[in-house]
Structures are given as C-alpha cells and as structure tokens.
ZABA-214576 format. One record per residue (C-alpha): residue in three letters; x negated, y negated, z negated. Coordinates in steps of 0.2 Angstrom, whole numbers, padded with zeros to 4 digits, always signed. Each point is the difference from the previous one (the first is absolute). Example, Ala and Ser with C-alpha at 12.3 -4.5 7.8 and 13.67 -1.06 7.14 Angstrom:
<nodes>
ala-0062+0022-0039;ser-0006-0017+0003;
</nodes>
This chain:
<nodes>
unk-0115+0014+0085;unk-0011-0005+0012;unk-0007-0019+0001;unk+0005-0001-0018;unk-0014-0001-0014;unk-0001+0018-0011;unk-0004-0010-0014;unk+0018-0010+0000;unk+0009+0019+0000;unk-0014+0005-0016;unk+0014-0005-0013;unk+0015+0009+0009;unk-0010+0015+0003;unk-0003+0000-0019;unk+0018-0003-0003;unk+0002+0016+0011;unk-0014+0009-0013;unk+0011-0006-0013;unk+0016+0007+0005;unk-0006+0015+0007;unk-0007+0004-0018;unk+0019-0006-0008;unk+0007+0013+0009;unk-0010+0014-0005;unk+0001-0006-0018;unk+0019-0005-0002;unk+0012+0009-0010;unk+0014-0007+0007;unk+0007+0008+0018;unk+0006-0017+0008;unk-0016-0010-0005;unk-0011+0015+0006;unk+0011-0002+0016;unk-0003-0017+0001;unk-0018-0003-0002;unk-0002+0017+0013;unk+0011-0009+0010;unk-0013-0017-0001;unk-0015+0009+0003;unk+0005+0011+0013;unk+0007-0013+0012;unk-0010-0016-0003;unk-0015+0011+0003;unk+0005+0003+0016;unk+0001-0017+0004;unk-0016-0006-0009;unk-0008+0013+0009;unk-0005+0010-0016;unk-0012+0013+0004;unk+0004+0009-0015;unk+0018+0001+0005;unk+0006+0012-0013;unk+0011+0013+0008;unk+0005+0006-0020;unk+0009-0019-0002;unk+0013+0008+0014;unk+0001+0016-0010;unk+0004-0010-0017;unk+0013-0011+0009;unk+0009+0016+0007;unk+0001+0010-0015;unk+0004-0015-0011;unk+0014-0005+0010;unk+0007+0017+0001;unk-0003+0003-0016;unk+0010-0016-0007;unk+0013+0004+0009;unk+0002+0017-0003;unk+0001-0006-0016;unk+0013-0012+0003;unk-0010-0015-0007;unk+0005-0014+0012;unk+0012-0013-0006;unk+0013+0005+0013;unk+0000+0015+0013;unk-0001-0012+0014;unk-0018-0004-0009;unk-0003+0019+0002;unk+0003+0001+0018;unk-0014-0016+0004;unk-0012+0012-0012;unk+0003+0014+0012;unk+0000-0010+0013;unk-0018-0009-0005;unk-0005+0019-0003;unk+0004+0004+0018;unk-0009-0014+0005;unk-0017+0002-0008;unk+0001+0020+0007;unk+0002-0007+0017;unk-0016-0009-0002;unk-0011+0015-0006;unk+0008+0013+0016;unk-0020+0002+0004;unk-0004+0005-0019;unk-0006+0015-0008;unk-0003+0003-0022;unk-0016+0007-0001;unk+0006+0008-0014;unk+0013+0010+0004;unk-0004-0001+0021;unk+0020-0003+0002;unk+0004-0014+0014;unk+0007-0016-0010;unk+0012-0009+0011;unk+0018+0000+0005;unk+0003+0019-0001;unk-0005+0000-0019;unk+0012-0015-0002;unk+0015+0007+0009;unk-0002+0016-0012;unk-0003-0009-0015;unk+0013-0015+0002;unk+0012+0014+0007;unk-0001+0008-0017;unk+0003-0018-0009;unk+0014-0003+0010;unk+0009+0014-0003;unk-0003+0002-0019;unk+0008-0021-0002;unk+0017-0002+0005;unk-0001-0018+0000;unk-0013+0000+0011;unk+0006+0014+0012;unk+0019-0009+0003;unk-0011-0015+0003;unk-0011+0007+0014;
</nodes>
C-alpha cells in the first residue's frame, strides 16, 4: 500500500501470521477453511510478502471436503463451499505444489468438486 506507513499494517500482518498458523493447526474442516480463507486473501491486499500459497490449498480441500461430507447446515450452504472452493482455485491458476510438481488451479478444482458433486445428491440437484 503505497504512501501508507508499514508500521500501521505490523498488527494485521501479525493477524495474517496468526491465521495462517490456525489453519495448519485446526482440526476442524470449516475453521481450517476459514482461517486459510483470511490469510490467503487479506495477504494479498496487505501486500504480504509471505503470501502462503498452502492457505489456498487448505481452503480448497477443506471446503471440498465438508462438503463431501455433507456437513453444511443446508445443501444450499454446500453449493457456496463449492463455490468459495472454485474461487480460491481461480486465484492460484499460475501455482505449482513443490511437492507433488502438480498445477494447483481450476483444473484440479473442476476434478475434485466434479467428484463432490456427483457423490451428494443434495448438492448435485442444486447445481
């Protein structure tokens, strides 16, 4: 953010530290989303330079994975996971794991969200 003093970002680029680590450490799929969610697009804006592509994997897989297993409230809630899910993968097109060397964008969502449609009825009438 240019003109802006770094020093007045310090404490949201701490809060950024904060959820990026609540992600990696929660058990549960929709507050591990949640926080990846945080860190991954407020870091953008803040300018993180530590801007963790793994907080866009987390989100992905967490939302999928909730609503493969049919946690939301409603189905309609399952839809705006996937949706969310679809989201995120847009924003990593130019991404690459390092661990497995596999592209990480919309290509891996469409497979995976394909797969989670189809196995939830609920969802799948709704889409």
């Amino acid at each position: 953010m240019k003109g802006n003093s770094p020093l007045a970002f310090r404490p949201l680029l701490n809060a950024i530290e904060h959820w990026r680590e609540r992600a990696k450490a929660a058990k549960n799929l929709m507050m591990r989303a949640r926080y990846a969610d945080l860190a991954w697009d407020f870091g953008k804006v803040l300018g993180d330079t530590k801007r963790d592509y793994q907080c866009a994997l987390i989100a992905i897989e967490s939302y999928l994975e909730a609503a493969n297993k049919r946690l939301y409230p409603n189905p309609i809630e399952g839809v705006k996971w996937i949706v969310r899910a679809w989201v995120d993968a847009n924003k990593t097109t130019d991404s690459f794991d390092p661990a497995t060397g596999e592209r990480i964008g919309p290509s891996q969502f469409s497979r995976e969200a394909g797969m989670v449609v189809g196995a939830n009825s609920a969802i799948a009438q709704l889409w």
